[in-house]
Structure formats: structure tokens, C-alpha cells
C-alpha positions in Angstrom: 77.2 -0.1 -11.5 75.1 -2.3 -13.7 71.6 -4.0 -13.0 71.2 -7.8 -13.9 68.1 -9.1 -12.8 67.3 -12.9 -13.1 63.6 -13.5 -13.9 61.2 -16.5 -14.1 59.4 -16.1 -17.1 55.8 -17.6 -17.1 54.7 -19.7 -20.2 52.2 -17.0 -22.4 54.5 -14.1 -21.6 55.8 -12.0 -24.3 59.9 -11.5 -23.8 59.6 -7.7 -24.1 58.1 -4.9 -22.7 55.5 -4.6 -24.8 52.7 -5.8 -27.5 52.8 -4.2 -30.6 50.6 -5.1 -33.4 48.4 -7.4 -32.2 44.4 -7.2 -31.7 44.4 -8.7 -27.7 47.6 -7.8 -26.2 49.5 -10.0 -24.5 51.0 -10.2 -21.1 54.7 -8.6 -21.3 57.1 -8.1 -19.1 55.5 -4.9 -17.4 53.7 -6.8 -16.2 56.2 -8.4 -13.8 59.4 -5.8 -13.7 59.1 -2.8 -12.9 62.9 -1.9 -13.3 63.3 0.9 -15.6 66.5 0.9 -18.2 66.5 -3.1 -18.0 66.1 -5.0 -20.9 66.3 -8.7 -22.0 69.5 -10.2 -22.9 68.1 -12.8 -25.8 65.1 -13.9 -25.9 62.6 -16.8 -24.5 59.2 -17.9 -26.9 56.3 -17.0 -25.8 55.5 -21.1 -25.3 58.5 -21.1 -23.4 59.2 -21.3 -19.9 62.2 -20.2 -17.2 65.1 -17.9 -17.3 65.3 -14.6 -18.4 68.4 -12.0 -17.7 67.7 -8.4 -17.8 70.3 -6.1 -17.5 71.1 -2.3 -18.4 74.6 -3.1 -19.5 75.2 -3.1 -23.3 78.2 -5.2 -23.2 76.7 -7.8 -20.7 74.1 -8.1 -22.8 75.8 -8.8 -25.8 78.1 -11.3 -24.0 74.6 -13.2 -22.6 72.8 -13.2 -25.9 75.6 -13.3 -28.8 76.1 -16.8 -29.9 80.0 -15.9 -30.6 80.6 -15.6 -26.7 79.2 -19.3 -26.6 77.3 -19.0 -23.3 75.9 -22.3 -22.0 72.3 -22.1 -22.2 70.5 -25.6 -19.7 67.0 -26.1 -20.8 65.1 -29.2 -19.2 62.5 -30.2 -21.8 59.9 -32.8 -22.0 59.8 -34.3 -25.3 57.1 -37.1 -27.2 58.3 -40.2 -26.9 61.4 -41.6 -25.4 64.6 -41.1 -27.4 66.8 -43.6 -27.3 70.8 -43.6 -27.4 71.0 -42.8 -31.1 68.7 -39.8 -30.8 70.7 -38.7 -27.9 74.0 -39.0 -29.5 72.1 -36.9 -32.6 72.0 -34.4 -30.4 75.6 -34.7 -29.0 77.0 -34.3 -32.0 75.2 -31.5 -34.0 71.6 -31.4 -36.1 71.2 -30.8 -39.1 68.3 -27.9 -39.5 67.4 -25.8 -42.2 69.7 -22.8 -41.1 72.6 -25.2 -41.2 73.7 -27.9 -38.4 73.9 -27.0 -34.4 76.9 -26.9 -32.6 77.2 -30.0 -30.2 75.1 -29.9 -27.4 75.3 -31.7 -24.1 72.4 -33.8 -23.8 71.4 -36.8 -21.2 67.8 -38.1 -19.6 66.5 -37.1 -16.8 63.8 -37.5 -14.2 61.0 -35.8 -14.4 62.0 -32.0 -12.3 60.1 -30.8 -9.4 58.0 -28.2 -11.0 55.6 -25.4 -10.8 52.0 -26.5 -12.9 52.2 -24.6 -16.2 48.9 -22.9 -17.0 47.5 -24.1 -19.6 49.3 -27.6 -18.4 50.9 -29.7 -21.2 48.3 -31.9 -23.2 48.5 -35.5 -21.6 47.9 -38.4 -23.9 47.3 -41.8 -22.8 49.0 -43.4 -25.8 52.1 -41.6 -26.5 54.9 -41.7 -23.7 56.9 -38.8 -23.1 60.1 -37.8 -21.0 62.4 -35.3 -19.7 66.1 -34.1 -21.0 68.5 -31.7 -20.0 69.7 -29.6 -22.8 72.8 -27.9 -23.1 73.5 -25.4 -26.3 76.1 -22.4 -26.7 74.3 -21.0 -29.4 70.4 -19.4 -29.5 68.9 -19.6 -32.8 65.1 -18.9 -33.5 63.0 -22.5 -31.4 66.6 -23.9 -31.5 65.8 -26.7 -28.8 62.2 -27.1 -30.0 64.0 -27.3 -33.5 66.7 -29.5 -32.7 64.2 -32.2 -30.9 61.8 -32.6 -33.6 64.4 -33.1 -36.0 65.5 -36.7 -34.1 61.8 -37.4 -33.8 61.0 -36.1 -30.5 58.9 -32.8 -30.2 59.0 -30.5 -27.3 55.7 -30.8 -25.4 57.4 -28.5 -22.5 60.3 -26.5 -22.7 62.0 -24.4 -19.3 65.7 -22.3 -19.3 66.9 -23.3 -16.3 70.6 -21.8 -16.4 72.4 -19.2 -18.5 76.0 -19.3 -17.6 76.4 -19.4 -13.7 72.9 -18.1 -13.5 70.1 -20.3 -12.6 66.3 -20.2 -11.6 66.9 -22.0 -8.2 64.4 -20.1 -6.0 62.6 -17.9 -8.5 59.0 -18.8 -8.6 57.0 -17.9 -12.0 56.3 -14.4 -12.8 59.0 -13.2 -9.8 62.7 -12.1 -10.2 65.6 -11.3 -8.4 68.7 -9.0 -8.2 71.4 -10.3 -9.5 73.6 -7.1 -9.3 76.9 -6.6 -7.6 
């Protein structure tokens, strides 16, 4: 039977096991699962927040991370600035980036979600509004969402994976997981 283990990666943690190459390593995934023969099924930045599957299963794997199996991907993300209908729509319909446009994505506004504090917490300026969206993609290029907001003018200031699939983060604090398997 195959393991799939739903985890709540903290912002500053590498998606992977471990740190190679660098001077000061990193927190990893070690850190927090201690499951051996899992691995991640795609990936999450570093500067990125939320949902993370882990599974020992090469075919689930591929069918979680391979953008031809078009797996719904929910982000909630809090941009700079409040986009407006015509960014929105932007975003419904595909963005051009440098690697070629996006598929469609579903996109609306949202209240600000309930929340753990991130640590280091998101910069807070007095001048410049921001607000939240919920993100839908069925693709996972490289900063895709962080990608696809700047390009209709709104950066990402905070960016959390709140559902892959059926799977979501509903009751998994940061840095804890659960079993999924079965």
C-alpha cells in the first residue's frame, strides 16, 4: 500500500530533504518528516507557504506534480494593491509570461483567511494597500502564481497552497503533517 502524507510547509523551509551546496544550511524537510521512502510530489519555494504531498508512489507522484494530469492547485495569496475586474479577468483567461502564456486560472477576491503568523511576517506598508485572492492553476511552472500576479501589476507579498486536488491543509498546523494513506 502506498504512503501519502499531507504536510504544512513553513515559510523558509527548503521542499527536499536536504541542503546541498550552500554555506548555512537551511531547514529541510528532515527536519519535520521523519517517514522514510517519502518524497515530495512537486515542489513549494522556499518563500512559500502551505501544502506539500509526500508520497512513496511513483505513479501518484507523477499524477500530483505533472502538469499534463492538470491537477487543480488553490493558492490564497496576498497581493500589492487591489486588482480590479480587468486584472482579475487577466488572470481568468491566461498570462502572458516569458515561458509562453498560462492556462486559465480560476481567480476571485477574497477576505483576508484566518491564518497562522508567518515568521518573518509580511512587510506592512502604510501607503500601499494590499489584499487577498484565491488562485486556482492546473499547471506548476517555476513562481508560476508569484509570476502570473506581477505580470497584471500585483506582486505576491504572501503566498500559501491550500489544496492540491481533494487534498487540503484544513487542520494541519505549520511544520506538522498528516497521513493521508488508505
Amino acid at each position: 500500500m502506498s504512503r501519502l502524507i499531507l504536510f504544512n510547509k513553513p515559510f523558509g523551509v527548503l521542499p527536499q530533504f536536504t541542503d546541498r551546496g550552500t554555506v548555512s544550511p537551511r531547514p529541510t524537510l528532515s527536519a519535520y518528516v521523519d517517514v522514510p521512502g517519502v518524497y515530495p510530489a512537486g515542489r513549494l519555494d522556499l518563500d512559500s507557504e502551505g501544502l506539500l504531498l509526500l508520497t512513496d508512489d511513483g505513479r501518484l507522484q507523477a499524477r500530483i506534480a505533472d502538469p499534463r494530469f492538470k491537477m487543480p492547485k488553490t493558492y490564497l495569496v496576498q497581493v500589492e494593491g487591489e486588482p480590479g475586474e480587468p486584472a482579475l479577468e487577466r488572470l481568468r483567461t491566461g498570462v502572458a509570461l516569458k515561458d509562453g502564456p498560462t492556462r486559465p486560472a480560476i481567480v476571485a477576491r477574497i477576505d483576508a483567511p484566518e491564518l497562522w503568523p508567518r515568521d518573518p511576517p509580511v512587510r506592512f506598508r502604510k501607503t500601499v494597500a494590499d489584499c487577498w485572492i484565491a488562485l486556482t492553476i492546473t499547471e506548476g511552472r517555476n513562481r508560476q502564481v508569484r509570476r502570473m500576479t506581477a505580470a497584471v501589476g500585483h506582486p505576491t507579498l504572501r503566498l500559501v497552497r491550500w489544496r492540491i486536488g481533494d487534498w487540503t491543509l484544513d487542520g494541519i498546523a505549520p511544520g506538522e503533517w498528516r497521513d493521508a494513506s488508505g
